[in-house]
The first five atom37 places (N, CA, C, CB, O) and aatype in JSON, in Angstrom:
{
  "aatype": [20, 20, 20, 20, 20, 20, 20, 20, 20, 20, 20, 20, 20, 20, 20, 20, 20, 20, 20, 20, 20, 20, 20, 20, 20, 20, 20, 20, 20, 20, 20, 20, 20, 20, 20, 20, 20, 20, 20, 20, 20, 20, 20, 20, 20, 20, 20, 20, 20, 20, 20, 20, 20, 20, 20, 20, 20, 20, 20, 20, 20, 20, 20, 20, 20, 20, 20, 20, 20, 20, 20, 20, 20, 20, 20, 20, 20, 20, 20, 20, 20, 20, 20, 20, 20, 20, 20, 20, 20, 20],
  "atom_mask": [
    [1, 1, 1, 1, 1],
    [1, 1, 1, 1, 1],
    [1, 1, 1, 1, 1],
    [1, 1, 1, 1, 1],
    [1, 1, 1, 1, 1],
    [1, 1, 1, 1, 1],
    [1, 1, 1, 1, 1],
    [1, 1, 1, 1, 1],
    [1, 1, 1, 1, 1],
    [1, 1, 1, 1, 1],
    [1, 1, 1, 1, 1],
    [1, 1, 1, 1, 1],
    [1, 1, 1, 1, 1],
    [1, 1, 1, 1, 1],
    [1, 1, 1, 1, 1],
    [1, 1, 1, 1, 1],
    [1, 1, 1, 1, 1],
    [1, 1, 1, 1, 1],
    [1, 1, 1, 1, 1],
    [1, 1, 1, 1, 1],
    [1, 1, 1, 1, 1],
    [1, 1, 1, 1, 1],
    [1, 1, 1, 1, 1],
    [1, 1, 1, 1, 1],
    [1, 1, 1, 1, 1],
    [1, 1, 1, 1, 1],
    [1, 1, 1, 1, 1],
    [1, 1, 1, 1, 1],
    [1, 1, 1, 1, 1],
    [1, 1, 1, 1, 1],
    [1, 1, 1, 1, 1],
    [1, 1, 1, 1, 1],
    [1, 1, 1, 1, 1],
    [1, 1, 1, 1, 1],
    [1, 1, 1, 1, 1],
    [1, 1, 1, 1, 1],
    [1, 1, 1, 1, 1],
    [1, 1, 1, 1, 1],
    [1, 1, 1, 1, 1],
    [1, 1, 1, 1, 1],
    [1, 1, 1, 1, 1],
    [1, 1, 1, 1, 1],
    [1, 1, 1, 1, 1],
    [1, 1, 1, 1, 1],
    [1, 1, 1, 1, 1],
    [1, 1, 1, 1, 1],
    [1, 1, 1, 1, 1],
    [1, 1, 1, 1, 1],
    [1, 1, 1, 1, 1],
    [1, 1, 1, 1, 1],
    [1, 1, 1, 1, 1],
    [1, 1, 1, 1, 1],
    [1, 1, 1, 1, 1],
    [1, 1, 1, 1, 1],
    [1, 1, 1, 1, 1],
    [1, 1, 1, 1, 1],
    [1, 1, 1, 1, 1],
    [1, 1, 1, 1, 1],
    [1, 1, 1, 1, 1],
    [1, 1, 1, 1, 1],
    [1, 1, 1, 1, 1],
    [1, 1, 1, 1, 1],
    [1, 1, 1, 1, 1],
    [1, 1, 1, 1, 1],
    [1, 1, 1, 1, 1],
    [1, 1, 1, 1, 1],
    [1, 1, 1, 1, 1],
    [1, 1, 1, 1, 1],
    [1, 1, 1, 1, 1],
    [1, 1, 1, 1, 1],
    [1, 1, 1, 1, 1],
    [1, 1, 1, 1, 1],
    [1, 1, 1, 1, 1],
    [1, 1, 1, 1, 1],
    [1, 1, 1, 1, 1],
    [1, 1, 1, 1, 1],
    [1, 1, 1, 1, 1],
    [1, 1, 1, 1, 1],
    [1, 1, 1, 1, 1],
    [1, 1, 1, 1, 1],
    [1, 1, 1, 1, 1],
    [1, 1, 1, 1, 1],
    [1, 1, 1, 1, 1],
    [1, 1, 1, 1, 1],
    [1, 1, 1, 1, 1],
    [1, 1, 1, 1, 1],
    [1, 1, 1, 1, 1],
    [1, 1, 1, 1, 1],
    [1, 1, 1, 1, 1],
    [1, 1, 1, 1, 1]
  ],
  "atom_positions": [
    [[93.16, 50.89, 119.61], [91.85, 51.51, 119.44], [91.02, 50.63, 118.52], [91.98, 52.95, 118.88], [91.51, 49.68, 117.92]],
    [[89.83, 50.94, 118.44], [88.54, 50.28, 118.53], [88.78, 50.45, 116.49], [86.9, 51.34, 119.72], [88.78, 51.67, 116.28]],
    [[88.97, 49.67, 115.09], [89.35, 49.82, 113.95], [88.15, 50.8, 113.57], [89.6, 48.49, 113.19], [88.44, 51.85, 113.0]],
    [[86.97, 50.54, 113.82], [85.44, 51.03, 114.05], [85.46, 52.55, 114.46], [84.63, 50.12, 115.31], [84.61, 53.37, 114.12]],
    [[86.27, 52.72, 115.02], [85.87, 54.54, 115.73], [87.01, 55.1, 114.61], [86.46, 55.05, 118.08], [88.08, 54.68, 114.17]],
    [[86.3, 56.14, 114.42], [86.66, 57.1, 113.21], [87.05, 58.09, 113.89], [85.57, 57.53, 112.16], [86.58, 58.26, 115.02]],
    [[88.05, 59.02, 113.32], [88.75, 60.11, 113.88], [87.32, 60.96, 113.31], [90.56, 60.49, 113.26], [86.73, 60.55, 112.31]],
    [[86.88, 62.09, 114.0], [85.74, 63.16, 113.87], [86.38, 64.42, 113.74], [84.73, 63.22, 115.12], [85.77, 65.1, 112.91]],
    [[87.28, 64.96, 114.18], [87.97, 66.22, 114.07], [88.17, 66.78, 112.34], [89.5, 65.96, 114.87], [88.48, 66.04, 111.4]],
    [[87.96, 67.94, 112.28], [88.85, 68.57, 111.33], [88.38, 68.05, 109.98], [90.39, 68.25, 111.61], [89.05, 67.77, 108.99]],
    [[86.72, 67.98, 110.23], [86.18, 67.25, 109.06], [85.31, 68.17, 107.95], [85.24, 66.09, 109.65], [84.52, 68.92, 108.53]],
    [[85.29, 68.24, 106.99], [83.99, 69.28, 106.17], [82.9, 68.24, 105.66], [84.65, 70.3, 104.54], [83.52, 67.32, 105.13]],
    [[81.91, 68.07, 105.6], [81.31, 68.74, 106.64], [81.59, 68.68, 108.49], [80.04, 68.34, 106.32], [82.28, 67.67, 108.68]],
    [[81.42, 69.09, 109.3], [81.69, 68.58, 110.6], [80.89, 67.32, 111.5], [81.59, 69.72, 111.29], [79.67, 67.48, 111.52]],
    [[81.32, 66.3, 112.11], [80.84, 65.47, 112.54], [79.5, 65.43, 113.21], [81.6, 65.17, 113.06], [79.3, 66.2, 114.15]],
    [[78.81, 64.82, 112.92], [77.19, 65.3, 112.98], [77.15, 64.17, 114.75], [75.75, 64.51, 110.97], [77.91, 63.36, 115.29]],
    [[75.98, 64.7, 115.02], [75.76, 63.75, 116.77], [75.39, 62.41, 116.5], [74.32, 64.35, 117.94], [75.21, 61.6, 117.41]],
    [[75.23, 62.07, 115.06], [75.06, 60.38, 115.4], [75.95, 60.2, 115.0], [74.04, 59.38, 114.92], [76.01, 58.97, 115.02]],
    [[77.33, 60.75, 114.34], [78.73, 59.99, 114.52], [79.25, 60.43, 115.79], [79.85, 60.31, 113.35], [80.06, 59.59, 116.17]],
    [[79.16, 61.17, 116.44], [79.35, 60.96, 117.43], [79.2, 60.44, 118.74], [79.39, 61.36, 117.37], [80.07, 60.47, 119.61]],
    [[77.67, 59.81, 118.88], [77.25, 58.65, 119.48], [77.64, 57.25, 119.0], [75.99, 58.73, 119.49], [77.7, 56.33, 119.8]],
    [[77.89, 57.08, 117.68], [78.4, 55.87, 117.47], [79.53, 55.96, 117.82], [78.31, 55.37, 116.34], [79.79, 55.08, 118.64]],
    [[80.31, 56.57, 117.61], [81.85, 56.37, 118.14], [81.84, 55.7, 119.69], [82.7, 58.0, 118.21], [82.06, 54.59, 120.17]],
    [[81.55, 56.72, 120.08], [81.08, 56.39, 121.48], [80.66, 54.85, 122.28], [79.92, 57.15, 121.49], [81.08, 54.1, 123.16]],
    [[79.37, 55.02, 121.13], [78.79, 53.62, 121.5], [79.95, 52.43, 121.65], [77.68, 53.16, 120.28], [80.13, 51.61, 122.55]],
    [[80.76, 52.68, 120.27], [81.77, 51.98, 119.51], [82.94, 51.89, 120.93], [82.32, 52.98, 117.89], [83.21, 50.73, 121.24]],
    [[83.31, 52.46, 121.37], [84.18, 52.53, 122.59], [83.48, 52.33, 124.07], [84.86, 53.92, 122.56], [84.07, 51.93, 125.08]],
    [[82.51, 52.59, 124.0], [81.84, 51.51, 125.43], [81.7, 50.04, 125.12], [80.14, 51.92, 125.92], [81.73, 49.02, 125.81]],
    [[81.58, 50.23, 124.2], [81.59, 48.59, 123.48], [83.08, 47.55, 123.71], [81.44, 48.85, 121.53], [83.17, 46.41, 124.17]],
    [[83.83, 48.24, 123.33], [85.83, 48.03, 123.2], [85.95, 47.59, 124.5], [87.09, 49.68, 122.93], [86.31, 46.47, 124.87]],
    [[85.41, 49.12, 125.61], [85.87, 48.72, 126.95], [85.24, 47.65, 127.92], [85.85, 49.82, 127.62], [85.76, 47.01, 128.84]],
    [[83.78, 47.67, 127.36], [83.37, 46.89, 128.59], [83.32, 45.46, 127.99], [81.88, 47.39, 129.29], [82.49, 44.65, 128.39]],
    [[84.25, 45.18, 127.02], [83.74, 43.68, 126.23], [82.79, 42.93, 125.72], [83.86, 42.96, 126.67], [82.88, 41.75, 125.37]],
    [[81.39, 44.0, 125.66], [80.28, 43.09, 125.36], [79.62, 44.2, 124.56], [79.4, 42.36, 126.69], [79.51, 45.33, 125.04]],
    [[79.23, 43.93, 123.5], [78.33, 44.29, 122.2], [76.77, 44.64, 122.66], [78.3, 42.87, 121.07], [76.24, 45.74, 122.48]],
    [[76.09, 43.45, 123.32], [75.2, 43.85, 124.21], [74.95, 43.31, 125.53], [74.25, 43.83, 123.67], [74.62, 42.16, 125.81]],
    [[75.15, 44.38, 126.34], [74.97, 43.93, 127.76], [73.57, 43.43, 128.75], [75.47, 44.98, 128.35], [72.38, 43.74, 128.64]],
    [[74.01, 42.88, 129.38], [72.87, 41.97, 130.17], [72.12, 42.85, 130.67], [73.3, 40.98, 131.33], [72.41, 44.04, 130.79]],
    [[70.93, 42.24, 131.04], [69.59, 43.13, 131.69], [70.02, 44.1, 132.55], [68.51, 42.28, 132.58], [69.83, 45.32, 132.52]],
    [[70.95, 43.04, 133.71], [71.77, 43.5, 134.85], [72.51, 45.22, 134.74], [73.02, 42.28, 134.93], [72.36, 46.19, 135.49]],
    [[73.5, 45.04, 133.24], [74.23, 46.39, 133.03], [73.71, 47.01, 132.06], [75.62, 46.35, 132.77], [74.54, 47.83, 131.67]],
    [[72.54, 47.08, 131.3], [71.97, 47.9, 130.67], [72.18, 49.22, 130.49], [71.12, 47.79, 130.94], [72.69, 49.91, 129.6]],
    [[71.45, 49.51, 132.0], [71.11, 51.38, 132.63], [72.78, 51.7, 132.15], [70.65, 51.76, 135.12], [73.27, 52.39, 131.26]],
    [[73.32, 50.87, 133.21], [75.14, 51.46, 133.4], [75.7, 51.64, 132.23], [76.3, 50.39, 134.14], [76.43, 52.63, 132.11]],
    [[75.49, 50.73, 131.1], [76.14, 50.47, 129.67], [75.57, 52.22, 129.05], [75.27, 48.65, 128.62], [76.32, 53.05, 128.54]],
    [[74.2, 52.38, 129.28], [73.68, 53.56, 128.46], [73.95, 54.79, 128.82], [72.4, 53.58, 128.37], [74.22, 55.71, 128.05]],
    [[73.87, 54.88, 130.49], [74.98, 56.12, 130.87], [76.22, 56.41, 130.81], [75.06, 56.34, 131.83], [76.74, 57.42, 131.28]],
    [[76.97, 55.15, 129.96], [78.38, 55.6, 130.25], [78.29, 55.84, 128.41], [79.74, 54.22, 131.19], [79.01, 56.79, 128.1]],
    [[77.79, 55.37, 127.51], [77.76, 55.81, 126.19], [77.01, 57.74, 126.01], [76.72, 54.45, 125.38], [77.32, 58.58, 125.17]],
    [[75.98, 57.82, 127.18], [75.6, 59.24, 127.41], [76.67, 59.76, 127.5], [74.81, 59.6, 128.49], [77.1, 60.2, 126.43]],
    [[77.65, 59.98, 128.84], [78.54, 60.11, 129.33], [79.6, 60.36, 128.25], [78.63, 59.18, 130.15], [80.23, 61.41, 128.2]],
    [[79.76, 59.35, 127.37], [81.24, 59.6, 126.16], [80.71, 60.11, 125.37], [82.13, 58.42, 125.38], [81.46, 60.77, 124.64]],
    [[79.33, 60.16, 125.02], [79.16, 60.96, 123.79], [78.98, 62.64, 124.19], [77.78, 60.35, 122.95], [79.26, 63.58, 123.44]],
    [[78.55, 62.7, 125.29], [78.58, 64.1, 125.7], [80.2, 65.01, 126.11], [77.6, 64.02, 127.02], [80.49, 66.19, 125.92]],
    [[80.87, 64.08, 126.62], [82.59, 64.7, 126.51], [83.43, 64.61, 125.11], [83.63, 63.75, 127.61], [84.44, 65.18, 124.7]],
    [[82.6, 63.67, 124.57], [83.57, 64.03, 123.04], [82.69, 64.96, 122.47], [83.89, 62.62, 121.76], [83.3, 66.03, 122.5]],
    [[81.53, 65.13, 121.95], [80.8, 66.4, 121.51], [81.51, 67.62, 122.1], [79.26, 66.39, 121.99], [81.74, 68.64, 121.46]],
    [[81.75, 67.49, 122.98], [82.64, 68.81, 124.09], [83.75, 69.25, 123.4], [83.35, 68.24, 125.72], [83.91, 70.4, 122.99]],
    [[84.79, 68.0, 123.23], [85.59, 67.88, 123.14], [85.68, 68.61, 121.48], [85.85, 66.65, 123.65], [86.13, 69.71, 121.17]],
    [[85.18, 67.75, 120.76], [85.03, 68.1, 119.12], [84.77, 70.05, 119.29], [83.17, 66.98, 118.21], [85.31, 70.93, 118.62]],
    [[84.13, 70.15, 120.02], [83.36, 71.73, 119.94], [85.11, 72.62, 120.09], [81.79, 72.15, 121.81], [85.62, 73.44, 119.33]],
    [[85.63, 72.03, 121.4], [86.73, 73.04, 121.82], [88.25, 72.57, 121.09], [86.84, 73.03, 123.65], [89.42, 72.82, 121.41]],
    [[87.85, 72.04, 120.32], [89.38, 71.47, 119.55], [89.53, 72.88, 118.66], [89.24, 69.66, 118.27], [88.48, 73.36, 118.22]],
    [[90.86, 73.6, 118.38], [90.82, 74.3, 117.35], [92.44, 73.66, 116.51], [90.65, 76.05, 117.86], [93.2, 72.84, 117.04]],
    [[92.61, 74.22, 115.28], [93.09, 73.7, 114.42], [93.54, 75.16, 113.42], [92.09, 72.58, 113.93], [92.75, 76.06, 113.14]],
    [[95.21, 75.08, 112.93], [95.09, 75.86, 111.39], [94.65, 75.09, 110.28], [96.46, 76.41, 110.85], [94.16, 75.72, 109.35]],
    [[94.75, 73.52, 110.17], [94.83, 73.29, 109.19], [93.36, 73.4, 108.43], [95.51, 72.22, 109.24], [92.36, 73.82, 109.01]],
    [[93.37, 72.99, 107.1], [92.09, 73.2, 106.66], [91.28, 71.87, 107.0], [92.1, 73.59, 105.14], [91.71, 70.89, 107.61]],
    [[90.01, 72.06, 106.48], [89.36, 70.99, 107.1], [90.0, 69.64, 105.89], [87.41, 71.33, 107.2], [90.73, 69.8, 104.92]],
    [[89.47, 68.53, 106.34], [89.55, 67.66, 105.61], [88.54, 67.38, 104.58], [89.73, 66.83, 106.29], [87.44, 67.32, 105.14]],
    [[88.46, 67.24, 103.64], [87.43, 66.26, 103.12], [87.26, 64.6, 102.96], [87.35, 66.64, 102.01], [88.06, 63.72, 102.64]],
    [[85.59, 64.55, 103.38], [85.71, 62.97, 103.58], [85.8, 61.92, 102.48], [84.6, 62.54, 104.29], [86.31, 60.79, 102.45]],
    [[85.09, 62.7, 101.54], [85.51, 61.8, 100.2], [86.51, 61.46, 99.79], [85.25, 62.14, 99.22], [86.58, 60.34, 99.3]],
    [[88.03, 62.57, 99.83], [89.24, 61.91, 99.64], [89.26, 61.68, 100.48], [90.26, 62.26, 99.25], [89.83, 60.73, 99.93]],
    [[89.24, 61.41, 101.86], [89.77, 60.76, 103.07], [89.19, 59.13, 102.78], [89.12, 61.59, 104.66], [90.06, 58.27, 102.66]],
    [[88.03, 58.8, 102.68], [87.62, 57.81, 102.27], [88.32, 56.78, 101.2], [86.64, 58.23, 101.97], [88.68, 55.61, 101.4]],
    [[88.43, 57.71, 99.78], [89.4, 57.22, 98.7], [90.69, 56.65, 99.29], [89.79, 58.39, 97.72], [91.25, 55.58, 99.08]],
    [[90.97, 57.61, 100.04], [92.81, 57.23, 100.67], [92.64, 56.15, 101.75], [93.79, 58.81, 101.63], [93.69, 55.69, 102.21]],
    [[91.39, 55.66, 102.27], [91.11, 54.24, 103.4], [90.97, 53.27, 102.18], [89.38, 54.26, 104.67], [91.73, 52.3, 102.26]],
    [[90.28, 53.28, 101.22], [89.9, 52.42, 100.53], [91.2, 51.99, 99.34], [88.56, 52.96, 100.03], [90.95, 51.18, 98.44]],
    [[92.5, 52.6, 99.47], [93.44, 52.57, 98.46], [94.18, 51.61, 99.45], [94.16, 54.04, 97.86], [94.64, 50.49, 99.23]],
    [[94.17, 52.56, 100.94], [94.99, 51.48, 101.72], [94.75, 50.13, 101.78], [95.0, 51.72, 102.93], [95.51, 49.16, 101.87]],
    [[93.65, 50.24, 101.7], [92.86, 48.51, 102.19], [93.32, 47.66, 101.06], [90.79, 48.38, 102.23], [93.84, 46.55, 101.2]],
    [[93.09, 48.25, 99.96], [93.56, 47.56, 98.96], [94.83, 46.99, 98.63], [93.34, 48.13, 98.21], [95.04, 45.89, 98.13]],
    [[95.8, 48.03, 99.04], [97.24, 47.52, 99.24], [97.44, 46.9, 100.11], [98.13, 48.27, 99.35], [98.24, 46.01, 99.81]],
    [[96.96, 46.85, 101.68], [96.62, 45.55, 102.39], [96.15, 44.56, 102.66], [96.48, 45.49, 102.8], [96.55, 43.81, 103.56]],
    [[94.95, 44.34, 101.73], [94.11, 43.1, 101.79], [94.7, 42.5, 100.32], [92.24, 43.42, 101.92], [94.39, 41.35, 100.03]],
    [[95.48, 43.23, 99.45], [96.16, 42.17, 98.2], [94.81, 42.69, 97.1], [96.23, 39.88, 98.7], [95.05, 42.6, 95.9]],
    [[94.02, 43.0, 97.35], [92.87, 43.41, 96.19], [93.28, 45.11, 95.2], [91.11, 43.67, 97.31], [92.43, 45.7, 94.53]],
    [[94.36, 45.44, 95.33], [95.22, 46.45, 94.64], [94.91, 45.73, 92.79], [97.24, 46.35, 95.42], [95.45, 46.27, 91.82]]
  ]
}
């Protein structure tokens, strides 16, 4: 998966529609290999990012869950601890 697309589920606050179009964007991007597409695949490139952002919005809506939500600030803290222990900057 795409390092760029962020898990959206199970978040407090809940994932707002421009993270969820970026994700999206972020994974039409992954699949079709190109960042920006030619004149040629434009239309096609923008309906299929319509297309994913409207089934994961779906998707996010009908997910249910016990656990509690997450928060992003420690979720963040705990990416930024990892990185650190992986990039040697610990």
């Amino acid at each position: 998966m795409c390092r760029n697309i962020r898990t959206l589920h199970n978040f407090a606050p809940p994932a707002t529609p421009e993270e969820i179009a970026a994700a999206a964007l972020q994974y039409v991007r992954k699949i079709s290999g190109t960042t920006k597409p030619s004149a040629a695949n434009a239309a096609a490139f923008e309906r299929a990012v319509a297309a994913v952002t409207a089934a994961s919005a779906q998707l996010l809506d009908e997910l249910v869950t016990s656990a509690p939500p997450k928060d992003r600030e420690v979720e963040a803290a705990k990416a930024r601890a990892r990185a650190a222990v992986r990039y040697g900057n610990a």
